[in-house]
C-alpha positions in Angstrom: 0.0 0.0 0.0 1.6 3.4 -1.0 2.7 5.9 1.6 0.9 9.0 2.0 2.1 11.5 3.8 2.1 15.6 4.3 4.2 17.9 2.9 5.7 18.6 6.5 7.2 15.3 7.0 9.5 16.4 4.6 11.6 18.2 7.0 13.1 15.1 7.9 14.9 13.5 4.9 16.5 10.7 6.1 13.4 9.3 7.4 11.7 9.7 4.2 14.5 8.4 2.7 14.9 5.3 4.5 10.7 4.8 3.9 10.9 5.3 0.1 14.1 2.4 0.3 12.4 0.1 2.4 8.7 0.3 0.8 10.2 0.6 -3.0 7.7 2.2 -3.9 6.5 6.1 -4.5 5.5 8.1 -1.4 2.8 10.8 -2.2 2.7 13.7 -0.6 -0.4 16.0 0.5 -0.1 19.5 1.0 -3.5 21.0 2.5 -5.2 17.3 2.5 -4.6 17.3 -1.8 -1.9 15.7 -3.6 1.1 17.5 -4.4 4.6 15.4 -4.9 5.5 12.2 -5.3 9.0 10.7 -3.8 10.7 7.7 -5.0 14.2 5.9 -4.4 16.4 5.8 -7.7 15.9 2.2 -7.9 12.3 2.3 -8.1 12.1 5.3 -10.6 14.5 3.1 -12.7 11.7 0.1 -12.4 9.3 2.5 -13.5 10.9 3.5 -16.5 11.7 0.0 -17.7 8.3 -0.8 -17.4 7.0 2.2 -18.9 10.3 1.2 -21.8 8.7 -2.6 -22.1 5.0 -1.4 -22.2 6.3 0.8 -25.4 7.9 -1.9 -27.1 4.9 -4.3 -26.2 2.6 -1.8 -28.5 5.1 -1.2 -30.9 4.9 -4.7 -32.1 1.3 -5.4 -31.2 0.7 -2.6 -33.8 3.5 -4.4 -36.6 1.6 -7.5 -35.8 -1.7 -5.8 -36.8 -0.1 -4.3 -39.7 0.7 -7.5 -41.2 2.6 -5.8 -44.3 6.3 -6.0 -42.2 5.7 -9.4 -41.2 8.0 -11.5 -42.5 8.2 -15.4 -42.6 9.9 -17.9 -40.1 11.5 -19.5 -43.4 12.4 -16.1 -44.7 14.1 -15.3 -41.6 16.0 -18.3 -41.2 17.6 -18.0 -44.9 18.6 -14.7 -43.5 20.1 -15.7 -40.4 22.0 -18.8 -42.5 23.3 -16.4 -45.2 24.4 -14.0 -42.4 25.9 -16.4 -40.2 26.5 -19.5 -42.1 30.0 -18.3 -42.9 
């Protein structure tokens, strides 16, 4: 369950620091009872963008495989891969 805490708390930075380590996950902070920030470790910023990376490439070829006209053929792309590497 994410972390929500108020924009006060962020006064003291190592304990938000050690929370957003341990958790791995984003903390969100309120300022007047809304949502104003988010605060996330390194590591799970960089998960983020890998999934956000994979989710991108995961529509890119849903969309070739829809397209149908860049397809090529498993036969077609062995003969490529044995003139390429056949050597």
């Amino acid at each position: 369950m994410p972390a929500i805490r108020p924009i006060t708390d962020l006064r003291n930075t190592n304990e938000i620091s050690e929370l957003c380590h341990e958790q791995d996950e984003p903390i969100f902070i309120t300022k007047n009872g809304y949502g104003d920030l988010v605060v996330m470790s390194i590591a799970a910023y960089d998960k983020q963008l890998a999934k956000l990376d994979l989710y991108k490439k995961l529509a890119e070829g849903e969309a070739q495989a829809k397209d149908r006209s860049s397809l090529i053929s498993a036969d077609d792309v062995f003969k490529m891969l044995d003139e390429k590497y056949a050597k």
